[in-house]
C-alpha positions, 0 to 999 in steps of 0.5 A: 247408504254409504256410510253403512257400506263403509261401517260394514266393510270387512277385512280377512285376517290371516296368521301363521304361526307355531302351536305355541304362537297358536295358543297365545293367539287363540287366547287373544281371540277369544279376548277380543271376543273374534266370534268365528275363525278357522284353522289349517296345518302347513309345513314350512320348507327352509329352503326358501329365504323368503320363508325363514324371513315370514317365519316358515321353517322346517317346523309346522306351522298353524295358519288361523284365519277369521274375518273382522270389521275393517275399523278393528284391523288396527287395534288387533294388529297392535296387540298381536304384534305385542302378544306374539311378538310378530316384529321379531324374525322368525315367530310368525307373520299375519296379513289384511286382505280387504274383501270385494264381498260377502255373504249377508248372513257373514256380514251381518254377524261380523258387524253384530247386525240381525238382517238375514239376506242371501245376497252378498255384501258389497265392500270397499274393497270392490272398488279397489279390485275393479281393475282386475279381472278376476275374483276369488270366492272362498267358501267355508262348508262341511265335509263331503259336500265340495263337488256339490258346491263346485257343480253350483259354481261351474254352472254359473261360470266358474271353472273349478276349484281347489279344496284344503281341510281345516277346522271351525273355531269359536263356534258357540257364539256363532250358533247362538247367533244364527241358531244352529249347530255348526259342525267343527270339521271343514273344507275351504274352496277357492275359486276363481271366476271373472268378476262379472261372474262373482255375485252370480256365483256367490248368490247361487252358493249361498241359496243353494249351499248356506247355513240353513243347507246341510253344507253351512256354507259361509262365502266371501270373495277376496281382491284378484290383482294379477293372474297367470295360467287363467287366459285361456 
């Protein structure tokens, strides 16, 4: 059982780059057969030192995020440092963060594993984040249906949330896999719960909201270290 656990650990990749990093990236993904990836437009402030040193400039920016298996971070890592050049100044950046959790149906699919469940895959990552008291739950949904997942989430604990649109990519090998069609515009939910409250919050997300609900919810949670304003 834990060497399961420990093959089926995922980590969340996060870029940013230009539309010219983009496309070499998306060309990359595709390469490395990445089956599921999600992007948002932002605008960089040069303003800021620390932005121009991560490659955030006036210009804007496409932030691509997908989930991988923990063992293929390394490998990607090297050929994205290589195709988007990442280790010279100003051409963009991208993170590992390790995930404490994530819906079966997500985990399996990432790992190539048929195993339909509702209940959220636990990772190595959960035993980092056991200092913290707090974790973040992000869900991947359809348009229009925010306020009923957040009415979901405040029900078992959660507070609220904060809500960006982005888009679906790579959806065919998805919806072979799961076998429906996945609709490409999205909205991506943070929210914030204690960690004795997140796979409460997950599971009820994920029953209520998931792929086989009209929203085709995908959940995860990410490690919390520190938080501010979340005492009261």
């Amino acid at each position: 059982m834990q060497e399961q656990q420990k093959d089926m650990s995922l980590h969340l990749i996060l870029s940013v780059t230009d539309s010219k990093g983009e496309k070499t990236l998306s060309a990359l993904l595709e390469q490395a057969h990445i089956p599921l990836r999600f992007q948002f437009r932002g605008q960089g402030t040069a303003d800021s030192e620390l932005l121009r040193i991560c490659g955030l400039g006036e210009s804007e920016r496409i932030i691509t995020m997908w989930v991988i298996p923990q063992a293929a971070v390394h490998v990607l890592f090297e050929k994205m440092g290589a195709a988007l050049q990442l280790r010279r100044r100003g051409n963009g950046i991208a993170i590992s963060i390790p995930l404490t959790a994530a819906q079966m149906h997500l985990a399996r699919f990432i790992n190539r594993q048929e195993t339909p469940d509702t209940t959220p895959h636990e990772g190595e990552a959960a035993k980092m984040a056991e200092k913290s008291n707090y974790s973040m739950v992000v869900v991947a949904l359809n348009q229009g249906f925010s306020d009923e997942v957040i009415d979901t989430a405040r029900k078992h604990g959660a507070k609220g949330g904060t809500i960006i649109k982005a888009r679906r990519r790579g959806l065919d090998e998805a919806m072979h896999f799961w076998g429906i069609s996945l609709q490409e515009e999205q909205e991506i939910m943070f929210i914030i719960v204690p960690r004795e409250l997140k796979k409460t919050v997950m599971t009820a997300i994920s029953k209520q909201h998931g792929l086989q609900s009209p929203a085709q919810g995908l959940v995860l949670s990410l490690p919390v270290e520190d938080t501010l304003g979340l005492e009261s």
